[in-house]
gemmi code that builds the backbone of each chain (N, CA, C; Angstrom):
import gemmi

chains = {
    "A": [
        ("UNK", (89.601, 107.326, 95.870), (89.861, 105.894, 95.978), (88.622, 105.183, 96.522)),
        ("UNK", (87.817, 104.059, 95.943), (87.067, 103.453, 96.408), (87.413, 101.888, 96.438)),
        ("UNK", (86.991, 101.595, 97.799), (87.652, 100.026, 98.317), (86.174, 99.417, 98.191)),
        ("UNK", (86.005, 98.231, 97.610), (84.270, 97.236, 97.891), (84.396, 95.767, 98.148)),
        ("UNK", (83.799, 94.950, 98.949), (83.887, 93.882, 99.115), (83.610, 93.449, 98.286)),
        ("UNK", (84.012, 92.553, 97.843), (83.796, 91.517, 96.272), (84.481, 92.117, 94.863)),
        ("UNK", (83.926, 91.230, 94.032), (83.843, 91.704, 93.001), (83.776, 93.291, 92.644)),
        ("UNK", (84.380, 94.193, 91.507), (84.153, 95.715, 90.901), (82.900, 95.459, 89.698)),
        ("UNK", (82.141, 96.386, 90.416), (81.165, 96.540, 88.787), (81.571, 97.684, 88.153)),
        ("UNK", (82.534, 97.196, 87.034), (83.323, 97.808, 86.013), (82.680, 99.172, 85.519)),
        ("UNK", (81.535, 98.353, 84.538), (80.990, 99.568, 84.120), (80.332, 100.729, 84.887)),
        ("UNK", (79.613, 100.244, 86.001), (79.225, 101.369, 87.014), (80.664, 102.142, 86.753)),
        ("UNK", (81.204, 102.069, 87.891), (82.760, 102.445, 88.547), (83.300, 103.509, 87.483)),
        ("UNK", (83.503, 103.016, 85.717), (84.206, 103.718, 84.744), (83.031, 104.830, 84.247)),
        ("UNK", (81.907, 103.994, 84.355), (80.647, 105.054, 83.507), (80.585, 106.398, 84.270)),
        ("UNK", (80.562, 106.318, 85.731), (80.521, 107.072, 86.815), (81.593, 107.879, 86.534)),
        ("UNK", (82.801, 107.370, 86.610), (83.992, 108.418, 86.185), (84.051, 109.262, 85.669)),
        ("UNK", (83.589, 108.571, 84.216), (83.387, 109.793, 82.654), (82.401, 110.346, 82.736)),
        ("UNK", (81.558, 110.614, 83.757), (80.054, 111.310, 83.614), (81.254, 112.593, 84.718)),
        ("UNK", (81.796, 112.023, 85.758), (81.975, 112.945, 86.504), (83.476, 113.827, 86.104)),
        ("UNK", (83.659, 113.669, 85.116), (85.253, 114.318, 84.471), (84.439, 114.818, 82.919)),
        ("UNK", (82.951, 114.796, 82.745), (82.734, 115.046, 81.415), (82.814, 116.479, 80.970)),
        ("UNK", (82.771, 117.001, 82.222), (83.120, 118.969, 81.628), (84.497, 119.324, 82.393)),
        ("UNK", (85.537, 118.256, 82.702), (86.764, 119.017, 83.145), (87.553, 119.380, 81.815)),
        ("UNK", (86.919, 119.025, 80.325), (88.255, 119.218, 79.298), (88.985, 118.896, 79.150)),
        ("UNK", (89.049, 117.438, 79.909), (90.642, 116.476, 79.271), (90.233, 115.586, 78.341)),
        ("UNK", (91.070, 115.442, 77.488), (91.376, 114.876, 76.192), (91.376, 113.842, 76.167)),
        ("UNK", (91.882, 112.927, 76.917), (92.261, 111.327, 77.153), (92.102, 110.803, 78.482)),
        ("UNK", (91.225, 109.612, 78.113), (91.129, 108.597, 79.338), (91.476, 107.310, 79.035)),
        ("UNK", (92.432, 107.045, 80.121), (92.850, 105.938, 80.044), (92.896, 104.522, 81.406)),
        ("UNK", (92.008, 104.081, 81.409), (91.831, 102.853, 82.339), (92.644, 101.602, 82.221)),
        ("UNK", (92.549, 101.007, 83.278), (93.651, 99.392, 83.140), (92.383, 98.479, 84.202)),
        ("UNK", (91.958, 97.413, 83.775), (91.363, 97.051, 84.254), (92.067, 95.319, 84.873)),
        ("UNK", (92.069, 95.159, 86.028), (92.409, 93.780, 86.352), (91.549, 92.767, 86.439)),
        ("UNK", (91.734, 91.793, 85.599), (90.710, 90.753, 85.824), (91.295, 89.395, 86.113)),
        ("UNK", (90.219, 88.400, 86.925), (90.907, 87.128, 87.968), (91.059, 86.494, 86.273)),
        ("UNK", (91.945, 86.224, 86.235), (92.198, 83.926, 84.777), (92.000, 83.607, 85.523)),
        ("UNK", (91.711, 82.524, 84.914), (91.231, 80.956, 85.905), (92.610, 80.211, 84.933)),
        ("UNK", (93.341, 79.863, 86.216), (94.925, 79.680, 86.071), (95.238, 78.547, 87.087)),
        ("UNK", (95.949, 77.391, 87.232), (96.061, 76.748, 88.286), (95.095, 76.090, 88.985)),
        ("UNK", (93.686, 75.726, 88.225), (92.593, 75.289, 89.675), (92.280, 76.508, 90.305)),
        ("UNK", (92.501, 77.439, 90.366), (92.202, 78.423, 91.361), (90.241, 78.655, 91.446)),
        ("UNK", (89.688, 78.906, 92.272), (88.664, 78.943, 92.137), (88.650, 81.160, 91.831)),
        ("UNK", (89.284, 81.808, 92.389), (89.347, 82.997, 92.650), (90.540, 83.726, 92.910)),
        ("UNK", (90.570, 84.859, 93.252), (91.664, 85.570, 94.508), (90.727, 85.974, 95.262)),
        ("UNK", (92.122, 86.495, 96.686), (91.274, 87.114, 97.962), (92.197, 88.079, 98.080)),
        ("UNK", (91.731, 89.227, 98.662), (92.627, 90.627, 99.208), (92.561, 90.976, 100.355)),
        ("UNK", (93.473, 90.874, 101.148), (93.541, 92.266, 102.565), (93.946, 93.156, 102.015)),
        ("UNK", (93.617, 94.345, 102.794), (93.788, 95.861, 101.918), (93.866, 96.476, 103.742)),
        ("UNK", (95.419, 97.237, 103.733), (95.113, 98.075, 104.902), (95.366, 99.624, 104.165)),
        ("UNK", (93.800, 99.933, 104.361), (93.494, 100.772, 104.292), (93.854, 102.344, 104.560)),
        ("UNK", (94.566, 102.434, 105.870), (95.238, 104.133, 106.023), (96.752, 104.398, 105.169)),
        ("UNK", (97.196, 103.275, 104.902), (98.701, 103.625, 103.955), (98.601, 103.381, 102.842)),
        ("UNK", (97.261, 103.196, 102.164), (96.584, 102.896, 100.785), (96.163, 104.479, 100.697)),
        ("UNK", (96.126, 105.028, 101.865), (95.387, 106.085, 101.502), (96.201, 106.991, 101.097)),
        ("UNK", (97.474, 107.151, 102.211), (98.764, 108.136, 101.851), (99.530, 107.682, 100.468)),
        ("UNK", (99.420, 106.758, 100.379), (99.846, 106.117, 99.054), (99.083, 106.931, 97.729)),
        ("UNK", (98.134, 106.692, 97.811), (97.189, 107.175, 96.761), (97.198, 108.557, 96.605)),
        ("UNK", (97.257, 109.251, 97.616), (97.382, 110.604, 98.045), (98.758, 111.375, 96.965)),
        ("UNK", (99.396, 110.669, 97.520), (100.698, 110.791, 97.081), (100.471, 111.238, 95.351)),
        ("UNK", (99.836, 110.016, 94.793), (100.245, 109.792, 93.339), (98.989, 110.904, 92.680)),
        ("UNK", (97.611, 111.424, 93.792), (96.970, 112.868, 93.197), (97.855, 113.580, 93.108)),
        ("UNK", (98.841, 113.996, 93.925), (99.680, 115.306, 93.657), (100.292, 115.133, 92.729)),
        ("UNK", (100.908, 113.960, 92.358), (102.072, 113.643, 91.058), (100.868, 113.936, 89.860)),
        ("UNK", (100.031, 113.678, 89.862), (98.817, 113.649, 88.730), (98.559, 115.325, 88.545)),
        ("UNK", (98.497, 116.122, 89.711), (98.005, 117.424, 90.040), (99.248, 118.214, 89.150)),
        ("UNK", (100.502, 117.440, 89.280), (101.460, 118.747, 88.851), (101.573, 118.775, 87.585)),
        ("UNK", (100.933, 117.900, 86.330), (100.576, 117.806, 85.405), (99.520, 117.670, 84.752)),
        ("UNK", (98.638, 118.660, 85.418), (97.314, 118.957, 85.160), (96.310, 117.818, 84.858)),
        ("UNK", (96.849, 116.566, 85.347), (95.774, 114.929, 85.212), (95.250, 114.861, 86.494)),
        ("UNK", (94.575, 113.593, 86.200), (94.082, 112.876, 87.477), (93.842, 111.444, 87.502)),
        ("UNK", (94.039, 110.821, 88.869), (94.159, 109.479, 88.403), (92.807, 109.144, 89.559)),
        ("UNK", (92.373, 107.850, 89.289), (91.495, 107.021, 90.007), (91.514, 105.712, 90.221)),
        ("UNK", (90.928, 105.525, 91.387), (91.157, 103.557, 91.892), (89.843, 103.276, 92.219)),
        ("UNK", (89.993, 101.942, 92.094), (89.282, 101.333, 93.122), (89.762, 99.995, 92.786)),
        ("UNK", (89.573, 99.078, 94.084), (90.048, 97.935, 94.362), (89.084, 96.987, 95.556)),
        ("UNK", (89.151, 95.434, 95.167), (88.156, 95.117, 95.498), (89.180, 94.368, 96.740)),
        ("UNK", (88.264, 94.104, 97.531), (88.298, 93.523, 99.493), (87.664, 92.257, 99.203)),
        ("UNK", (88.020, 91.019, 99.947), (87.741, 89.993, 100.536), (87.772, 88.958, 98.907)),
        ("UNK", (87.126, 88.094, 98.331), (87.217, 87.279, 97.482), (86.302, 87.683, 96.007)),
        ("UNK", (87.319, 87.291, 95.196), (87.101, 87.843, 94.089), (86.653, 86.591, 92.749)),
        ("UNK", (85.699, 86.019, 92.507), (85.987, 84.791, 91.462), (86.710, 85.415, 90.543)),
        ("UNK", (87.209, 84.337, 89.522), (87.558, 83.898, 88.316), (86.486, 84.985, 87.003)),
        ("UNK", (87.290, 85.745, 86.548), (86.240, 86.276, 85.502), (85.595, 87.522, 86.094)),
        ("UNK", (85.823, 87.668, 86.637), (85.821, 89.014, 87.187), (86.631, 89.956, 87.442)),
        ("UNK", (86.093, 91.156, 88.161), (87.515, 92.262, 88.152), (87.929, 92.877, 89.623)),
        ("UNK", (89.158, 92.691, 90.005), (89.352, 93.379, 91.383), (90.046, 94.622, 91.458)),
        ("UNK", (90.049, 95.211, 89.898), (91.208, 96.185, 90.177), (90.590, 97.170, 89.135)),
        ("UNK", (90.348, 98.480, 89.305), (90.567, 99.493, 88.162), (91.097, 100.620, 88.399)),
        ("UNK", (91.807, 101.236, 87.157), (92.814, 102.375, 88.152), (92.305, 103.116, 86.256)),
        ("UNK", (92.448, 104.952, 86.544), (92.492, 105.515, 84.957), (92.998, 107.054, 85.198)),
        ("UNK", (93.620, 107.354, 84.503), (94.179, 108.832, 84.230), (93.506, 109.485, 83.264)),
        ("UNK", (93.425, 110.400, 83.985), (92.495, 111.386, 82.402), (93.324, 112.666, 82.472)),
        ("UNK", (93.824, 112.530, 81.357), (94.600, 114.256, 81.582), (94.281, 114.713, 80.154)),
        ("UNK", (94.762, 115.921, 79.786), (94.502, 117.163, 78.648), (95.231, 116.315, 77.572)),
        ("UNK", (96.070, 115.945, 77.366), (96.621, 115.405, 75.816), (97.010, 113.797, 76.372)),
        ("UNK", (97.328, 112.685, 75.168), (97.319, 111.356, 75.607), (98.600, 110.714, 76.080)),
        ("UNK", (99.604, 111.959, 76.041), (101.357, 111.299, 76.678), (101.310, 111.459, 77.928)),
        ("UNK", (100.623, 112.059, 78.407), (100.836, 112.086, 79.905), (99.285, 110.930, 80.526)),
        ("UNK", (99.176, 111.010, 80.058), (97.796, 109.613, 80.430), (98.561, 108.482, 80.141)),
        ("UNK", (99.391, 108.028, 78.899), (99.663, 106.856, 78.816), (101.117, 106.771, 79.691)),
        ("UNK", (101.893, 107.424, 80.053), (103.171, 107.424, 80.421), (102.601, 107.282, 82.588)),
        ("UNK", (101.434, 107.807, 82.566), (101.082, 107.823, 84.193), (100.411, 106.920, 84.311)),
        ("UNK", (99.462, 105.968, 83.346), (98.640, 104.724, 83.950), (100.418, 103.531, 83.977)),
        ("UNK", (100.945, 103.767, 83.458), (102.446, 102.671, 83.504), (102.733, 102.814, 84.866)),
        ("UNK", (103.366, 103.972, 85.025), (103.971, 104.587, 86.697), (103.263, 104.154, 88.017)),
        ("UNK", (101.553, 104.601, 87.172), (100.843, 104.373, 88.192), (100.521, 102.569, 88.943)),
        ("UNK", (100.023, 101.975, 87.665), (99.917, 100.678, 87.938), (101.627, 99.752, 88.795)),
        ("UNK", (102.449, 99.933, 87.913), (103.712, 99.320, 88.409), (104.019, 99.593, 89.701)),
        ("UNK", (103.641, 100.699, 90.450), (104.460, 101.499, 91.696), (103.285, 101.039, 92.800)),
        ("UNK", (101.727, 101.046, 91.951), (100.680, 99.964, 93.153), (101.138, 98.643, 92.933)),
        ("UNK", (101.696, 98.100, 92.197), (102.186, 96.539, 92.557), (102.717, 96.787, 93.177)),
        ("UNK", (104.015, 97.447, 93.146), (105.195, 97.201, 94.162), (105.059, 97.784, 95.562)),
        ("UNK", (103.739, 98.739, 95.522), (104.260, 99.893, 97.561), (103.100, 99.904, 97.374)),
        ("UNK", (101.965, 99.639, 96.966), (100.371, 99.536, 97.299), (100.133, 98.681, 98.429)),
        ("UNK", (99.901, 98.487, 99.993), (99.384, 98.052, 100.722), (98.340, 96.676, 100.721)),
        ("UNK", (98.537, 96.045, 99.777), (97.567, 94.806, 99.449), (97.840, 93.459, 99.232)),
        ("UNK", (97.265, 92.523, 99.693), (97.830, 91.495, 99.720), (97.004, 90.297, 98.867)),
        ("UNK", (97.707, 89.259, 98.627), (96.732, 88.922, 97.167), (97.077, 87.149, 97.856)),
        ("UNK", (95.694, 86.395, 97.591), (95.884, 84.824, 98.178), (94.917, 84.405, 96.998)),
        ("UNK", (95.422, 83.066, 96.797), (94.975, 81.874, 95.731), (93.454, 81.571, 96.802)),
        ("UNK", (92.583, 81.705, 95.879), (91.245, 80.838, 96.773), (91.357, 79.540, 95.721)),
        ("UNK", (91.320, 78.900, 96.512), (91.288, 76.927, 96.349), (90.403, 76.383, 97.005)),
        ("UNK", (89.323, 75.568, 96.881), (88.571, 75.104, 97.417), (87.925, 75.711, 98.901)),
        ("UNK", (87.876, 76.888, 98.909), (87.468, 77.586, 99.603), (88.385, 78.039, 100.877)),
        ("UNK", (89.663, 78.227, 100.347), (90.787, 77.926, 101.577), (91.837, 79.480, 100.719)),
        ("UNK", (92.135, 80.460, 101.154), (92.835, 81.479, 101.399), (94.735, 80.768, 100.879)),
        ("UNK", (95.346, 81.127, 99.968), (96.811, 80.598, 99.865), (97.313, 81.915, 99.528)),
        ("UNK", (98.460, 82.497, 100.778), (99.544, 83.624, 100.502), (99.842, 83.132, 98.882)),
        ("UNK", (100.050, 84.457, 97.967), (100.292, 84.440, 96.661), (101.777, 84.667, 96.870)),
        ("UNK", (102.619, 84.093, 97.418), (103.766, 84.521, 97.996), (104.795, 84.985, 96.612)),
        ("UNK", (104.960, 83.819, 95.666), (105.971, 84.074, 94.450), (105.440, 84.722, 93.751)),
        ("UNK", (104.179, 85.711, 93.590), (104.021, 87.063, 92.772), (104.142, 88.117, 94.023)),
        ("UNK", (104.460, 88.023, 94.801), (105.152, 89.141, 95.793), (105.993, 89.910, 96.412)),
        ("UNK", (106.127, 91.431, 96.003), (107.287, 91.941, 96.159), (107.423, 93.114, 97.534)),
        ("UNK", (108.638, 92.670, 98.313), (108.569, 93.118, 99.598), (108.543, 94.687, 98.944)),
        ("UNK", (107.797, 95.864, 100.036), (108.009, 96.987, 99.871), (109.169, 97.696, 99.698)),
        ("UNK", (109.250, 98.686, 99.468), (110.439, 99.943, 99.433), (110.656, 99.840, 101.442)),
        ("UNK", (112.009, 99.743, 101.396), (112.638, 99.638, 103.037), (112.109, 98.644, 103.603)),
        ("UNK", (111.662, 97.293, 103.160), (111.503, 95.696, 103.442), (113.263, 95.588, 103.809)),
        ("UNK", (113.107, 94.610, 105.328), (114.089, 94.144, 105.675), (114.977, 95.232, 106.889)),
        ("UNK", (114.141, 95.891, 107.325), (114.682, 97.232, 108.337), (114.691, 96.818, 109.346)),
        ("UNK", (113.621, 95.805, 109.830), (113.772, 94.939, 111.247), (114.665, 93.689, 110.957)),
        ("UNK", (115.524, 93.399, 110.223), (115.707, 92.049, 110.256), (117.452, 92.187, 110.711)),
    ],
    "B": [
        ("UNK", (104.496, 101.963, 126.699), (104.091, 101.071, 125.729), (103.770, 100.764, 124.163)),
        ("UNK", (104.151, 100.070, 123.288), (103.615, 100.793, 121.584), (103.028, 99.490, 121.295)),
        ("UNK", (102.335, 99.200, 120.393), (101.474, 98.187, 119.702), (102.049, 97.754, 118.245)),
        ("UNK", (102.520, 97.158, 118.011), (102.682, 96.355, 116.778), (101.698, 95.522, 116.546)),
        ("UNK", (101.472, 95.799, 115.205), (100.228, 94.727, 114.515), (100.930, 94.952, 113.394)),
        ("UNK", (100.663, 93.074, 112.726), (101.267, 92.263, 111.532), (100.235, 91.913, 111.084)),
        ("UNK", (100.218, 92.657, 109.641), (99.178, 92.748, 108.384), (99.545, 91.366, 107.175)),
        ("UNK", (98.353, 91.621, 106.964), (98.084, 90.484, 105.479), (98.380, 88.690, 106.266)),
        ("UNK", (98.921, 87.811, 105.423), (99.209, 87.097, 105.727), (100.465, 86.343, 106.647)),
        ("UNK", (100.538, 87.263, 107.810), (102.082, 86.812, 109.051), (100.590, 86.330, 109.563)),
        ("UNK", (99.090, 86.940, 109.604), (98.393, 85.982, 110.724), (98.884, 85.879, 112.041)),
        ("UNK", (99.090, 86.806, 112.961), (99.729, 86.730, 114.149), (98.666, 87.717, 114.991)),
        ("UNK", (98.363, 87.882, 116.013), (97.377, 89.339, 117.074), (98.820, 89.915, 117.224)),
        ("UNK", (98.127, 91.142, 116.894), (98.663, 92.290, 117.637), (99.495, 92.445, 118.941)),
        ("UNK", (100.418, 92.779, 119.048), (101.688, 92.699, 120.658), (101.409, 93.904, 121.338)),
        ("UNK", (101.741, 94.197, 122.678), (101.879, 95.413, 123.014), (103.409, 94.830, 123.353)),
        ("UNK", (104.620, 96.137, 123.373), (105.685, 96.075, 124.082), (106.564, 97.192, 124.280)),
        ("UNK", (107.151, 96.766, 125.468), (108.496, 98.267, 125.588), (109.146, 98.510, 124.587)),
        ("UNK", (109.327, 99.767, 123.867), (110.380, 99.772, 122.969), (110.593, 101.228, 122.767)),
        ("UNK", (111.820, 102.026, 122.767), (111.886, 103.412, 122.504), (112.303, 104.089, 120.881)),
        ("UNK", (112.884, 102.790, 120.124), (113.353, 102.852, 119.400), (112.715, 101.676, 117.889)),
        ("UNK", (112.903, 102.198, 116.902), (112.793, 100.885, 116.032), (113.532, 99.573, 116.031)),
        ("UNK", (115.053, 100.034, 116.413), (116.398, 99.460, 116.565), (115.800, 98.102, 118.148)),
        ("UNK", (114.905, 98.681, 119.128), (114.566, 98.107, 120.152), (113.478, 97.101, 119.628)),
        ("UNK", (112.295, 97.435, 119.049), (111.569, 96.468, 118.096), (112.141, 95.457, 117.431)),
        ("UNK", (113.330, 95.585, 116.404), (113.392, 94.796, 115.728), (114.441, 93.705, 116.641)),
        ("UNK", (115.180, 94.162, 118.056), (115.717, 93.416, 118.884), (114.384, 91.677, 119.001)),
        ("UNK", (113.570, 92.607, 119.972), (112.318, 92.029, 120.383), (111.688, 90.776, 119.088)),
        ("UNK", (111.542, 91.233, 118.646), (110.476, 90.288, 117.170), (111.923, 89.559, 116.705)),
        ("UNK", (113.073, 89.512, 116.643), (113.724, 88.439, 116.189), (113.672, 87.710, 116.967)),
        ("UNK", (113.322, 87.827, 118.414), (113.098, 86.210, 119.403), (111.827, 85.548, 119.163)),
        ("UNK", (111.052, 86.273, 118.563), (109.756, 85.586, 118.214), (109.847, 84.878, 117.551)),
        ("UNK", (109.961, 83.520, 117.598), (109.843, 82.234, 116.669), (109.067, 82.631, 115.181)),
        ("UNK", (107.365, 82.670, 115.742), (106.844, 82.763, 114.164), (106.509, 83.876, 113.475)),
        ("UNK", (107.493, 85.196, 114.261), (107.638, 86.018, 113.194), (109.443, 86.712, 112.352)),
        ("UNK", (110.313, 86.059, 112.976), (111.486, 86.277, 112.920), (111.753, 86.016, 111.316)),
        ("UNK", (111.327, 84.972, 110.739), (111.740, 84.631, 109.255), (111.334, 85.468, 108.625)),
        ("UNK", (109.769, 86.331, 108.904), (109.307, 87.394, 107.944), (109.721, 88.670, 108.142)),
        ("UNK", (110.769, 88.978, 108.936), (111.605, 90.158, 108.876), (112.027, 91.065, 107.862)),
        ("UNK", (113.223, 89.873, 107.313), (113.845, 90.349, 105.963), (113.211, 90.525, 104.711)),
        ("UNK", (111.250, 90.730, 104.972), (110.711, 90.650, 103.634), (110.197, 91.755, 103.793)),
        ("UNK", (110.168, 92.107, 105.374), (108.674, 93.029, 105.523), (109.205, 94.592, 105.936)),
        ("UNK", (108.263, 95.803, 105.288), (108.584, 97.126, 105.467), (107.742, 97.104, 106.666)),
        ("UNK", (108.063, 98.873, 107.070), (107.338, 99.252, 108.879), (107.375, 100.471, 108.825)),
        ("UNK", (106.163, 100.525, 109.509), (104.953, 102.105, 109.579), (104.978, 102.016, 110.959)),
        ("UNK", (105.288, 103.713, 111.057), (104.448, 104.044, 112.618), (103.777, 104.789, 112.320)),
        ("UNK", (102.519, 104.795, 112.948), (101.252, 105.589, 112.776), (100.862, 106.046, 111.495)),
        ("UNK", (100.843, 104.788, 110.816), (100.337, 104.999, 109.000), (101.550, 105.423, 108.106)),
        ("UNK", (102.945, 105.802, 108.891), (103.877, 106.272, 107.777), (104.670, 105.816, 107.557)),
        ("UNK", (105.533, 105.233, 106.532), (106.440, 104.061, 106.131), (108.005, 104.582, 106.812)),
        ("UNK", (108.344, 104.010, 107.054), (110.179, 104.691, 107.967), (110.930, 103.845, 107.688)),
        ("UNK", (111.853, 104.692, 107.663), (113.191, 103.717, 106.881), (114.420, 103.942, 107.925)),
        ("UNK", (114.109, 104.464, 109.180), (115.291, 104.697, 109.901), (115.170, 103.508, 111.149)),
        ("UNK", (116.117, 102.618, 111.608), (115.918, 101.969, 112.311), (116.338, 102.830, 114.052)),
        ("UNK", (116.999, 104.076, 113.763), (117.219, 105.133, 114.935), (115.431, 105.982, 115.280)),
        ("UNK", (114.379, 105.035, 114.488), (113.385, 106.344, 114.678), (112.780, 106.079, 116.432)),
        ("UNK", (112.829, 107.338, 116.766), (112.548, 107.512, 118.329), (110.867, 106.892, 118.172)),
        ("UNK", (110.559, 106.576, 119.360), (109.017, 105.979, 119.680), (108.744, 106.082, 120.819)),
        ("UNK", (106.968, 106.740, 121.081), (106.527, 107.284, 122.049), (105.698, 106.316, 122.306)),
        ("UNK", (105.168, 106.351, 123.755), (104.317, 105.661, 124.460), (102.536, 105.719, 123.362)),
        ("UNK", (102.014, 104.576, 122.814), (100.660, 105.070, 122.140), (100.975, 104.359, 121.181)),
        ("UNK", (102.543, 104.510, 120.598), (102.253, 104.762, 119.070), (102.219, 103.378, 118.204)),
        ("UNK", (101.910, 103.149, 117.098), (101.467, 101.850, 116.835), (102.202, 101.549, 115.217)),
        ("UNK", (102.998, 100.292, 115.172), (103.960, 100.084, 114.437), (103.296, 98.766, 113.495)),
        ("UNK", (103.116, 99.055, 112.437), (102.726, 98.122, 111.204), (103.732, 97.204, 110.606)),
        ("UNK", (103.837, 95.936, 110.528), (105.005, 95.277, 109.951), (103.638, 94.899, 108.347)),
        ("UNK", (104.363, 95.065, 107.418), (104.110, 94.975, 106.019), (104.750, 93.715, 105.008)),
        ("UNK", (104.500, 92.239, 105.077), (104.719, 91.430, 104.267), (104.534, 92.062, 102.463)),
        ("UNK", (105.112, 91.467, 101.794), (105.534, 91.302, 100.283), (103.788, 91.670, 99.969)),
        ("UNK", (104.320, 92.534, 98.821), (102.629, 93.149, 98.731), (101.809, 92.456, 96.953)),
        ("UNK", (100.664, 92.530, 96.568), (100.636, 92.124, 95.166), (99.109, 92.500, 95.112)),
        ("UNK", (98.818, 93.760, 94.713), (97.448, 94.366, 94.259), (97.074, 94.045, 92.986)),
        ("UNK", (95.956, 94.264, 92.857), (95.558, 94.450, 91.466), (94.798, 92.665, 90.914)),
    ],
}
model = gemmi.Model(1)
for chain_id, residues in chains.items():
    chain = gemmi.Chain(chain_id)
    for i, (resn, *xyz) in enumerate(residues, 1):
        res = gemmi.Residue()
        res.name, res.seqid = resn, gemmi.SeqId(i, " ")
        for name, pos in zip(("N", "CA", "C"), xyz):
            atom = gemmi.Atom()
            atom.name, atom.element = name, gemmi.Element(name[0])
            atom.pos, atom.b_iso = gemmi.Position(*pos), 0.0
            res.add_atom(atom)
        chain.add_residue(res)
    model.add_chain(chain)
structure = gemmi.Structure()
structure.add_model(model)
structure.setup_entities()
């Protein structure tokens, strides 16, 4: 998992990948790349990212990757992100292409929902909770 | 003593307070004015691990994460 302030340089990040998976012998790679629209005035997004339950998180989804001989990868970008750019890349590379395409789904959907990250509208240089694309975690509502 | 700190956007410092229990925490933070409404949204970690028991015992040190509505990517 790699976390960077700003903006992802895509191609570094993916080129790097496939150089470093180029003699494991899997068959299929499959990446999802997130990129900011310019939607609403927005000038950007911004991210907090806490970092140690991003980690068990992630952790988690190598072993799910491990028991079907894949592997998955992240990285995700910290602090403000413009418009047209990318804050998110995640890719599975496993031995045949059903289990790559059936784990970048699992994978992406389950970091929206229990991924540790928090996502704000940059507006004129001002931080806005993205509150109505936000979904409380798994066991949200235990203190209440 | 245990430490609660409220991530992302609650925007609040970090508390220290008595509490032996989760069940004792979530007593405590519903008198808190500006964090009581974000209760019913937010999950909770002690020491990095997500818990779902409001009976979970708590030791002197240990440090409790409240988790607002999340949206990566």
């Amino acid at each position: 998992m790699e976390l960077y302030q700003g903006p992802l340089d895509i191609k570094e990040i993916f080129g790097r990948w496939l150089e470093e998976e180029s003699r494991a012998n899997y068959g299929a790679y499959i990446p999802f790349v997130g990129t900011i629209r310019a939607e609403e005035g927005i000038d950007g997004l911004s991210f907090d990212i806490y970092g140690p339950i991003l980690a068990v998180w992630f952790e988690r989804w190598q072993e799910i990757a491990k028991t079907k001989g894949a592997k998955v990868k992240m990285a995700h970008a910290v602090g403000d992100v413009p418009i047209h750019t990318s804050s998110y890349i995640a890719a599975v590379f496993s031995p045949k292409r059903r289990v790559a395409l059936e784990m970048i789904d699992a994978f992406v959907e389950d970091f929206k929902a229990n991924a540790p990250i928090w996502k704000y509208d940059l507006v004129d240089g001002k931080r806005h909770y993205a509150t109505d694309r936000s979904t409380p975690m798994s066991g949200a509502g235990l203190l209440a | 003593m245990v430490k609660v700190e409220f991530l992302g956007p609650i925007g609040k410092a970090s508390i220290e307070i008595e509490a032996n229990t989760l069940a004792e925490v979530s007593k405590i933070l519903k008198e808190e004015e500006d964090i009581s409404h974000w209760l019913s949204q937010c999950a909770v970690a002690v020491n990095d691990v997500m818990i779902s028991d409001l009976d979970f015992s708590l030791k002197d040190g240990d440090k409790i994460s409240i988790l607002p509505p999340v949206c990566g990517g």
